[in-house]
N, CA and C of each residue as an Amber inpcrd file, in Angstrom:
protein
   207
 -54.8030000   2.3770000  68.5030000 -56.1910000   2.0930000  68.7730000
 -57.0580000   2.9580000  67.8710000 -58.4730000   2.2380000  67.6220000
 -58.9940000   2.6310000  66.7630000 -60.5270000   3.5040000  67.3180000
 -61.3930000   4.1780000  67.4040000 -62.8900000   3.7560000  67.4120000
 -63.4160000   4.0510000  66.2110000 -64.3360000   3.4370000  65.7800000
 -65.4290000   3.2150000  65.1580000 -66.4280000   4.6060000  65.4660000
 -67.0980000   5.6130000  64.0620000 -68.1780000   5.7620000  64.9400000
 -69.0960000   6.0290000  64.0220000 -69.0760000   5.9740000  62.7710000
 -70.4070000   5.4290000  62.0610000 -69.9790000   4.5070000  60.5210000
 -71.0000000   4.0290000  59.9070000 -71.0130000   3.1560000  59.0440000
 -72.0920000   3.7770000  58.0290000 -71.6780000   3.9500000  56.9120000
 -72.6690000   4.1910000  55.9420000 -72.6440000   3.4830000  54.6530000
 -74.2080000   3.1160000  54.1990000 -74.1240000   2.6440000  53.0070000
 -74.8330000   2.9490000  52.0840000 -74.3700000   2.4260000  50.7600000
 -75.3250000   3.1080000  49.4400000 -76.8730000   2.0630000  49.1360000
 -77.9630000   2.8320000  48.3370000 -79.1280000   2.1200000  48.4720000
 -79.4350000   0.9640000  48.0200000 -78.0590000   0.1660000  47.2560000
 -78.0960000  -1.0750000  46.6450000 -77.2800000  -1.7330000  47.6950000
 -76.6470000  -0.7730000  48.8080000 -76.2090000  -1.8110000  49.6350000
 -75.0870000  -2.7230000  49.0520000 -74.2680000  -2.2120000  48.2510000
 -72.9120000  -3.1670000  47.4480000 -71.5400000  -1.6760000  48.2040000
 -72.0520000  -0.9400000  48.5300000 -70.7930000  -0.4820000  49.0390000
 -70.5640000  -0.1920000  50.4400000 -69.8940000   0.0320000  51.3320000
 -70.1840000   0.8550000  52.7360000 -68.7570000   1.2310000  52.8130000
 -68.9990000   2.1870000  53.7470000 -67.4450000   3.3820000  54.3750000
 -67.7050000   3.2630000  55.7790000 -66.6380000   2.4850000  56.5590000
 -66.6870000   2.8780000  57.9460000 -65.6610000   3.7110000  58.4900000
 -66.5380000   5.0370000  59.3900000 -65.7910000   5.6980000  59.2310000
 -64.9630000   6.0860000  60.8790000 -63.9370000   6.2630000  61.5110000
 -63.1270000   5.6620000  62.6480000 -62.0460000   6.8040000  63.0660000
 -61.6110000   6.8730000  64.3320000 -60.6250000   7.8770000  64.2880000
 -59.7510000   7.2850000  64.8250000 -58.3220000   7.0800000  64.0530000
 -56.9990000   6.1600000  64.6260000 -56.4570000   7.4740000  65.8300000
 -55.9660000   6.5020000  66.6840000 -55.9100000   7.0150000  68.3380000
 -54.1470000   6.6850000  68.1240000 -53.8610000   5.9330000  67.4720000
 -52.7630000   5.1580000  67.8800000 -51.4720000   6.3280000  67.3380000
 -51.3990000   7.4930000  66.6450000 -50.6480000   8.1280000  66.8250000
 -50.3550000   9.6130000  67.3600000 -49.8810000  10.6410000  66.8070000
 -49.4060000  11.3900000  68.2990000 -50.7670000  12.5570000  67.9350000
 -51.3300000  11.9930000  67.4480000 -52.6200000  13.0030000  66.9330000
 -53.7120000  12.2600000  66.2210000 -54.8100000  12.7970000  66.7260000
 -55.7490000  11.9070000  66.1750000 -56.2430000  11.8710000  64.6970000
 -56.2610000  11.1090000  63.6230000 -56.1670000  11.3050000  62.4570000
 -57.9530000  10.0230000  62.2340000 -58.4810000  11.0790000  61.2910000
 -60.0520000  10.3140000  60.5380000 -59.4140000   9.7510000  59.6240000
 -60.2380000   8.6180000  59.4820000 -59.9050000   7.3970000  58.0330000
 -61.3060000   6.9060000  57.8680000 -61.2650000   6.6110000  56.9260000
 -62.4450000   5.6820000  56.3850000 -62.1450000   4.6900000  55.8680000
 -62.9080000   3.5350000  55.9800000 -62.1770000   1.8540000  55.7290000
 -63.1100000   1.8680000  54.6020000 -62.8400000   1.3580000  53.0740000
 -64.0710000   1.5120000  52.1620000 -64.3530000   0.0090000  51.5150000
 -65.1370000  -0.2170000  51.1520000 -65.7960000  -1.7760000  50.7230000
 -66.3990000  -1.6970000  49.7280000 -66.1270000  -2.6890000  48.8470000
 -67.3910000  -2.7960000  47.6010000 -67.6290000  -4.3060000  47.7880000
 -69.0050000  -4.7120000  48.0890000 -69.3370000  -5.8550000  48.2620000
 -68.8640000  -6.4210000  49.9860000 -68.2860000  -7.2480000  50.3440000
 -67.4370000  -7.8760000  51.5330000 -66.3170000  -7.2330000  51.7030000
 -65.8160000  -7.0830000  50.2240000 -64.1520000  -6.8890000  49.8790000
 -63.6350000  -5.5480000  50.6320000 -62.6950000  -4.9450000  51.1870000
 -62.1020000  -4.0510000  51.4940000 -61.0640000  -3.6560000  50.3280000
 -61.6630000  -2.0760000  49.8600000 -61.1230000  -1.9000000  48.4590000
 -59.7980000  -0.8250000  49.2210000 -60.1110000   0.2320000  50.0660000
 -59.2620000   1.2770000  50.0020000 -59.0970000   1.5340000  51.3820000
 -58.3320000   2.1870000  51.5610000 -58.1050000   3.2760000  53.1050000
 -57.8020000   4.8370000  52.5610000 -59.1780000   5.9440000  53.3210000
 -58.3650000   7.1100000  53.0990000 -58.6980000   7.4530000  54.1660000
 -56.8200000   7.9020000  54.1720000 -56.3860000   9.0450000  55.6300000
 -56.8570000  10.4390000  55.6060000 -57.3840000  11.0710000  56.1840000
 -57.8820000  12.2040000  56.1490000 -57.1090000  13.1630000  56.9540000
 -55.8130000  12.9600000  57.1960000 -54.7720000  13.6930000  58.1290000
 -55.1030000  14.8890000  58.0510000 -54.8650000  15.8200000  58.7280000
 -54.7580000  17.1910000  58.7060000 -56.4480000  17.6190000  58.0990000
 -57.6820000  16.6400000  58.2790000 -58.8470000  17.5550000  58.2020000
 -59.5850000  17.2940000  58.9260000 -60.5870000  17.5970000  59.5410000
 -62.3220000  17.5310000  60.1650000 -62.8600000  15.7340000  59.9080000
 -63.0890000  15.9530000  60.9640000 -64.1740000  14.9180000  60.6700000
 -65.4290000  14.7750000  60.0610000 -65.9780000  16.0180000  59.6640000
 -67.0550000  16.1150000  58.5620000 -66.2580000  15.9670000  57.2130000
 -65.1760000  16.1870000  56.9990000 -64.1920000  15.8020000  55.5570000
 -63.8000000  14.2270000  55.8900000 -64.0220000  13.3810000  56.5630000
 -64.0830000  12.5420000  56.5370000 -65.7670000  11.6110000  56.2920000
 -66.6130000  12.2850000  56.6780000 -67.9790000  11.8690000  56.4870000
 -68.5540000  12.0530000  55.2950000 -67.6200000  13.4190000  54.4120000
 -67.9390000  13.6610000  53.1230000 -67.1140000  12.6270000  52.1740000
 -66.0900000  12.2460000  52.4230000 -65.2420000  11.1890000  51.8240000
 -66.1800000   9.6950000  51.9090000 -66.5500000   9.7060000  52.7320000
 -67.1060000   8.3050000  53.0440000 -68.7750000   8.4600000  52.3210000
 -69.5280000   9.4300000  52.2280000 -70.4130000   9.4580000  51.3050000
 -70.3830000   9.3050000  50.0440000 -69.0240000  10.1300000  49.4390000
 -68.4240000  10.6410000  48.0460000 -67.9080000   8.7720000  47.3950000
 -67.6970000   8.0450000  48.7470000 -67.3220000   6.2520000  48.5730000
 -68.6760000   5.6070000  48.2000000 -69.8380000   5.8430000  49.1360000
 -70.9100000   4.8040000  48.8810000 -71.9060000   5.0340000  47.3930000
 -71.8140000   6.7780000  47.2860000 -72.3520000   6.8520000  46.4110000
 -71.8450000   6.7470000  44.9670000 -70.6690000   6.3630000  44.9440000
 -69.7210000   6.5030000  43.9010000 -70.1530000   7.8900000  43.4420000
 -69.7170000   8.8550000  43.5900000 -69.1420000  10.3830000  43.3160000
 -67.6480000  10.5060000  43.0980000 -67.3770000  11.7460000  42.2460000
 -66.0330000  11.8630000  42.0990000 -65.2380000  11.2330000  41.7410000
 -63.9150000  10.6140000  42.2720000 -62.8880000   9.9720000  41.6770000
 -63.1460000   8.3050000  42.0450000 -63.9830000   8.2320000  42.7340000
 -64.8000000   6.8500000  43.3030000 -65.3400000   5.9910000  42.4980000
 -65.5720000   6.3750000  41.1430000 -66.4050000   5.4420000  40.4790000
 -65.7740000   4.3480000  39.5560000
């Protein structure tokens, strides 16, 4: 199981990161689901960090930063 608990996007609105915490194994692990356009481009697992390292991943996605672009 999954929840959902925020969605962010960039100011042209062609990318978004939703960002979710998988329940379904023996520890709770952050991911971010990432999109360019409709399309679902990537999944990153954020195992073993914070959920603000997951909110920074999912910014570092919409804004194309870093290895994102």
């Amino acid at each position: 199981m999954s929840v959902r608990t925020c969605e962010l996007y960039n100011e042209d609105n062609d990318r978004k990161a939703v960002i979710f915490v998988d329940k379904s194994l023996d520890k709770d692990v952050w991911c971010v689901d990432c999109y360019e356009g409709a399309h679902f481009v990537r999944l990153i697992e954020c195992e073993g960090h914070t959920e603000q390292y997951a909110y920074d991943a999912a910014e570092n996605w919409v804004n194309k930063w870093g290895s994102f672009e």
